[in-house]
C-alpha positions, 0 to 999 in steps of 0.5 A: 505485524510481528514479521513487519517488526522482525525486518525493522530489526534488520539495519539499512532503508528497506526495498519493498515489492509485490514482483520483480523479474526472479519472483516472477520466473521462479515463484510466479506472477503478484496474481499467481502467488497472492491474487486478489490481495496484489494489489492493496499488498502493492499499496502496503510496499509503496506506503510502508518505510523504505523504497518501494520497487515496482517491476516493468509490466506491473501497470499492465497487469502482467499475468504472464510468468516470464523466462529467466534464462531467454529472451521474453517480451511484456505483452504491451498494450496501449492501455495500461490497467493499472497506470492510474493506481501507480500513478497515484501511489507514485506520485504520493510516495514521491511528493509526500514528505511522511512516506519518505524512507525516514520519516516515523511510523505508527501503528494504529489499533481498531476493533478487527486487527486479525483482518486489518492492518493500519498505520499513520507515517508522519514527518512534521505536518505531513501525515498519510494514513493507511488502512488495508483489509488484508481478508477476503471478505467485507469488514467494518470496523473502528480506529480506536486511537483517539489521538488521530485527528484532522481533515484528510482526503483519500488519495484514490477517491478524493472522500474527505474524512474527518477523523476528530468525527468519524472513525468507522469504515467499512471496506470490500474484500482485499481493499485499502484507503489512504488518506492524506491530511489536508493542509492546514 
C-alpha cells in the first residue's frame, strides 16, 4: 500500500497499466515481467482511481515482446483469450459510477494483508469491492471491517455475496473478486 500511497501524493487523474508499447519492447511482456500475477495486476489498473490503459494485443494475450524502432505486427487471432475479461472490467469501469476517476477510495483490512490487497470505491450508492491475492499460493481469509454491508454480485462469476453475512473467502494463486452492489 505504501507505494499505492506515495503516488496518491502525486497531483493530477493517474493512468494505470499492466503494458504499453516502450514496456513491452524495452522491459518485456505483462507475462515476462509479472507472470501469473498479470492478470489480477490488470484487474487492479482498471479498479484502482484514475484512467486505466489497456495496450493493443492485450485481449490476445500478446506474449511477444514487440520491436521499437521497426515495423512489427500483433499476431491476431480470430479468437481473443482475453476478450471476455476485458470486456467485463471495461464495461464495469465505463458504466460504474464508483470506478470513476473521483469517486472515493477506501482500503479494507482482513486477516492476511501481507498477501491481499482489498479496497471498496464508492460514489453515493454505487459501490465495487475488490479483493486480489497478490501470492502465488491459495489463501483464506477474513474482511474484518464490519461497516461493509450489503448484497453484492461478482462481476465475473455472477456468485451473489452478502457481506452483512459472509466475510470469509478463499481465493487460488494470483486471482481477484469484484463485487458490485446490487441495486437496492
Amino acid at each position: 500500500m505504501k507505494v499505492l500511497d506515495n503516488y496518491e501524493a502525486v497531483p493530477g487523474i493517474k493512468a494505470w497499466f499492466t503494458s504499453n508499447h516502450d514496456e513491452n519492447s524495452w522491459n518485456g511482456t505483462e507475462y515476462e515481467k509479472y507472470g501469473d500475477a498479470a492478470k489480477a495486476l490488470a484487474v487492479h489498473s482498471c479498479t484502482w482511481p484514475g484512467i486505466p490503459l489497456i495496450y493493443s494485443g492485450q485481449e490476445l494475450p500478446n506474449k511477444k515482446r514487440l520491436k521499437f524502432f521497426d515495423k512489427d505486427f500483433i499476431q491476431w487471432k480470430k479468437s481473443c483469450e482475453l476478450h471476455d475479461f476485458y470486456g467485463t472490467l471495461l464495461h464495469l469501469q465505463r458504466s460504474n459510477p464508483s470506478l470513476n476517476a473521483n469517486s472515493d477510495l477506501f482500503q479494507l483490512h482482513t486477516n492476511c494483508e501481507a498477501n491481499v490487497l482489498t479496497y471498496l470505491r464508492k460514489k453515493e450508492k454505487d459501490e465495487v469491492i475488490v479483493l486480489l491475492n497478490l501470492s502465488d499460493h491459495a489463501i483464506r481469509f477474513q474482511l474484518l471491517d464490519n461497516w461493509v454491508r450489503g448484497n453484492f454480485r461478482e462481476a465475473f462469476s455472477h456468485r451473489e455475496n452478502d457481506f452483512s453475512l459472509n466475510r470469509n473467502f478463499e481465493m487460488a494463486p494470483w486471482s481477484w473478486l469484484v463485487f458490485v452492489k446490487n441495486p437496492v
